[in-house]
C-alpha positions in Angstrom: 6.3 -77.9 8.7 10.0 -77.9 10.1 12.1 -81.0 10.0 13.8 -80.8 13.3 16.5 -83.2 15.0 15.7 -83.8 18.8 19.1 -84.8 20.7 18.2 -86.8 24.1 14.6 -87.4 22.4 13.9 -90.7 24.6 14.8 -88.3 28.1 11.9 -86.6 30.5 12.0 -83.4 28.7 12.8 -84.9 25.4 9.9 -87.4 25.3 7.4 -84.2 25.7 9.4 -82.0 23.4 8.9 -84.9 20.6 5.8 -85.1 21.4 4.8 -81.1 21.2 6.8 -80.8 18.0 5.0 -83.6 16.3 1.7 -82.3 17.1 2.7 -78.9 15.6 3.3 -80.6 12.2 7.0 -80.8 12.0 8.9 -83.7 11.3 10.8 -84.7 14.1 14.2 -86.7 14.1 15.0 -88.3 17.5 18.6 -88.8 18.5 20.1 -90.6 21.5 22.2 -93.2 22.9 20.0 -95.1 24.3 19.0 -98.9 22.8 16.1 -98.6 20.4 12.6 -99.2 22.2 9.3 -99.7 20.6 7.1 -96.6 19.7 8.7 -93.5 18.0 11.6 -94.3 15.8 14.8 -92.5 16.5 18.2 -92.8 15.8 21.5 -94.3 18.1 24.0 -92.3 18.1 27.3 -91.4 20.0 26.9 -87.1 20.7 31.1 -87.2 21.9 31.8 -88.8 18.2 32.1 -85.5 16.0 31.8 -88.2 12.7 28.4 -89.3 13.6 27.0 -86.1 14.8 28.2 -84.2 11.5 27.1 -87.1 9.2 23.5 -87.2 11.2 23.4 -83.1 10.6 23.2 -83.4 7.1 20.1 -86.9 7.2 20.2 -90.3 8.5 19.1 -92.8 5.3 15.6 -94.0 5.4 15.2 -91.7 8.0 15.6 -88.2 6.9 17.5 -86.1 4.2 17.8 -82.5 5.6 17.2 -80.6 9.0 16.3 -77.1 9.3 16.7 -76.8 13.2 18.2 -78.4 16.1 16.9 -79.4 19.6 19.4 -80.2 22.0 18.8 -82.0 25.3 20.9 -85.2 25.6 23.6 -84.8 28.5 24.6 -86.6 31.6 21.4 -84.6 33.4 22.5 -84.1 36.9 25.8 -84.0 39.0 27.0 -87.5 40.4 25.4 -89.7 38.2 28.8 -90.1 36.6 32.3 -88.9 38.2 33.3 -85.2 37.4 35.6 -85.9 34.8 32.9 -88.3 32.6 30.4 -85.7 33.1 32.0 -82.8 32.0 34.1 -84.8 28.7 30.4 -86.4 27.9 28.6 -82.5 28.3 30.9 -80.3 26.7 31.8 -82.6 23.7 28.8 -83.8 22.9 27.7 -79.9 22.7 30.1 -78.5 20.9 29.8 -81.6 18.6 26.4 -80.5 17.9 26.9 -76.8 17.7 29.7 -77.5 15.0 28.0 -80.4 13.3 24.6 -77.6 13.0 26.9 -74.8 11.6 29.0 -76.9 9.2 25.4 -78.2 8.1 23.9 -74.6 7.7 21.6 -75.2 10.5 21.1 -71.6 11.5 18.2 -72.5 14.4 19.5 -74.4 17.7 17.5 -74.3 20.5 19.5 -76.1 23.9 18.7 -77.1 27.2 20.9 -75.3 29.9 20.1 -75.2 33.5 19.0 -73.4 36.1 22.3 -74.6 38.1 24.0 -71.5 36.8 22.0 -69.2 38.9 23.9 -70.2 41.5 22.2 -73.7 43.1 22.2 -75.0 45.5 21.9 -71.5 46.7 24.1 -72.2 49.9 25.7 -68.8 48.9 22.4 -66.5 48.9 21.7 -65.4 45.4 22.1 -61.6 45.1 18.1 -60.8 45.1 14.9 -62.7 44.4 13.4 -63.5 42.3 16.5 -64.5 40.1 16.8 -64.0 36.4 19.2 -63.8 33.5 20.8 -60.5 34.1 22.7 -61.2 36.7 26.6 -63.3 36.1 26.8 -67.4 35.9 27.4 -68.8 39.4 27.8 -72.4 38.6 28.6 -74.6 41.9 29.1 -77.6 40.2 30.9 -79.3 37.4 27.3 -80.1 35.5 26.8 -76.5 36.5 30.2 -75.2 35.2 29.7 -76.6 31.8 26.2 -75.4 30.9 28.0 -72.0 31.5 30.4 -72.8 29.3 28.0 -74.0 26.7 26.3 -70.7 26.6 29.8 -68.7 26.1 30.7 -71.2 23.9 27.1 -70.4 22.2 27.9 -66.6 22.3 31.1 -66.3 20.3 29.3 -68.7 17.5 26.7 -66.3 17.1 29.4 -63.9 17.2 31.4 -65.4 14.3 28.2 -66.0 12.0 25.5 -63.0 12.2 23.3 -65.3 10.2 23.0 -68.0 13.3 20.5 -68.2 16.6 21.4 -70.3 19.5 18.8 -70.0 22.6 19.6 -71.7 26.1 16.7 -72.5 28.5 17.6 -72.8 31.6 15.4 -75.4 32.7 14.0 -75.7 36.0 13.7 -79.6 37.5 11.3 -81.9 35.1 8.7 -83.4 36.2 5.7 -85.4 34.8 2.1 -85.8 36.7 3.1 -88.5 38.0 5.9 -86.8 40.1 2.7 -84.1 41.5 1.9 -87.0 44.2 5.0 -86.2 45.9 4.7 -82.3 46.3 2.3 -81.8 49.4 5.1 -83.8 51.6 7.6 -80.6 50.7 5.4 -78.5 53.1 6.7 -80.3 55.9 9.9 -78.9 55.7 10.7 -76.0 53.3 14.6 -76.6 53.2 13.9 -79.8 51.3 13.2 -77.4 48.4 15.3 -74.6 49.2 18.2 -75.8 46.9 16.2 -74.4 43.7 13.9 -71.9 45.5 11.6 -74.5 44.9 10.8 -74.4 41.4 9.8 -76.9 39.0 8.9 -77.1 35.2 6.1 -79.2 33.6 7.1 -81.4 31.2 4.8 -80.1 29.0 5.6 -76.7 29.4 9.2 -77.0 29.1 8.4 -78.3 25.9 5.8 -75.4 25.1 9.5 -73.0 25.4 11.2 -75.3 23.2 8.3 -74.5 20.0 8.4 -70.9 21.2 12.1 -70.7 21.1 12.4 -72.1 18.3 10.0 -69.8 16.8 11.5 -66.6 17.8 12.8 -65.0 14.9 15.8 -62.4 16.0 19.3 -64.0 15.6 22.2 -64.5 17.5 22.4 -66.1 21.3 19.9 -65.6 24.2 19.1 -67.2 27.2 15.9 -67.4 29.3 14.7 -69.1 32.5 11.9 -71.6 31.7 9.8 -72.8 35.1 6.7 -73.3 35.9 4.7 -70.2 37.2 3.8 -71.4 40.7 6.2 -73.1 43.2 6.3 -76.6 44.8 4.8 -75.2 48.1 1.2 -74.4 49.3 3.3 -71.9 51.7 2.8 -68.3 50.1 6.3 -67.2 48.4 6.7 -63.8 49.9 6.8 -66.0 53.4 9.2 -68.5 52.2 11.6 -65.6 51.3 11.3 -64.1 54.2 12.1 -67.7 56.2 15.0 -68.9 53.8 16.5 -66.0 52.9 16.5 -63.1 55.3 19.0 -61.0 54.0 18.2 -61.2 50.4 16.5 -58.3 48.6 12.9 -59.3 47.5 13.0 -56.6 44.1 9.4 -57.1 43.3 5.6 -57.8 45.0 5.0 -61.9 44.8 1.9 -63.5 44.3 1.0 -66.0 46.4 2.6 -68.9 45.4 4.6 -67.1 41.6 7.9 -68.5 41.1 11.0 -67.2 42.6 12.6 -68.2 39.1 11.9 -65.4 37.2 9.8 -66.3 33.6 9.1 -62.7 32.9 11.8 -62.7 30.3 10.4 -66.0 28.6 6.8 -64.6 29.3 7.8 -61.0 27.5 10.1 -61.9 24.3 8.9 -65.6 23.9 5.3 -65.3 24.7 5.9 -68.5 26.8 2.9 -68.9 29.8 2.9 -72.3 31.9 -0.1 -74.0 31.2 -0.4 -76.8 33.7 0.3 -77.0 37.5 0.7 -79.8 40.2 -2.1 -77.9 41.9 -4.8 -78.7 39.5 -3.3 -82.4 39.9 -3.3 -83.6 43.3 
């Protein structure tokens, strides 16, 4: 058993990735902002307050008196829910806040939620082949976007400076919860209402299956892996929705009917992540 802090632990993905962790047997220490609500106990904190976050690293009284990883997913979770400038002070401090606060604690183990934005959505410039991965350069065409890139350079000279730490970044396809799957069937009617993430997705639940994996994996320094969902939004098969939305873009392998155009094999390969749920097996 792990004593683990969970930043953003009363969010969509944080709410699941409490849950997961608990069930494993670790002892799970939620952070956020937000006013405390009835159920699991976590702490109110300010991330962009470098005091607070420091002093939380090393235990919270009556709450917890060491932490031997670090989950971070609380940020302003999607351009224009704030103005450009709140978003990206909020981001970018409240990350480096927690990547400092973790190394001055001798927290070697951070696992963080980056996005799939820096592959380049909303894909009005074509991405340079499908499906997309991690080896091709950061395209972020947004300000949310432009920070998570800078997280994960921010990430790689830390791991650079101290051989001894491990940052991951999961690149996070769009949340959802069951309760969203009653939705999907109206995206057939028009494909382009998806087009913006070559309609991808990520289960709750299996976003926070990467999180435990990730957090698992044992080689240090920084990484970074697309985590979505194996199947796409759309009952159309893949290969045809390529083909349709993006002409002139190289398809660089054979699709399966309905696999993700966000590439997992990465995740699948080094992780041993596999998506274990789908909307089809829900509506």
């Amino acid at each position: 058993m792990s004593s683990i802090i969970v930043t953003g632990s009363e969010g969509k993905l944080g709410r699941a990735v409490v849950d997961r962790l608990r069930a494993d047997g670790h002892e799970v220490h939620g952070l956020d902002s937000r006013p405390a609500t009835p159920g699991f106990g976590y702490t109110r904190i300010d991330l962009t307050d470098a005091g607070q976050v420091l002093d939380a690293m090393f235990g919270v009284q009556d709450r917890y008196a060491s932490v031997d990883a670090v989950v971070h997913l609380a940020a302003v979770p999607a351009p224009g829910q704030l103005s450009d400038v709140a978003v990206f002070h909020n981001n970018m401090l409240a990350t480096f806040n927690v990547f400092q606060g973790a190394r001055r604690a001798g927290i070697t183990n951070v696992v963080y939620a980056s996005s799939e934005t820096v592959l380049g959505l909303p894909f009005a410039i074509d991405p340079p082949y499908i499906p997309v991965d991690e080896e091709y350069d950061a395209r972020p065409e947004s300000n949310y976007s432009l920070v998570k890139h800078l997280e994960e350079q921010m990430a790689i000279q830390l791991c650079r400076w101290d051989a001894d730490l491990k940052i991951i970044a999961l690149r996070f396809s769009n949340v959802m919860y069951p309760e969203d799957y009653a939705e999907f069937p109206g995206f057939d009617t028009d494909p382009k209402l998806r087009r913006w993430n070559l309609w991808g997705y990520i289960d709750a639940r299996d976003g926070a299956q990467a999180v435990a994996r990730a957090l698992a994996y044992e080689p240090r320094g920084f990484d970074r892996f697309v985590i979505a969902n194996a199947d796409t939004v759309m009952s159309r098969s893949s290969a045809e929705l390529a083909a349709a939305e993006f002409p002139g873009v190289p398809v660089v392998k054979e699709l399966g009917e309905h696999e993700t155009m966000l590439s997992i094999d990465k995740a699948r390969r080094l992780l041993g992540y596999e998506p274990e749920f789908s909307w089809r097996d829900a509506v």
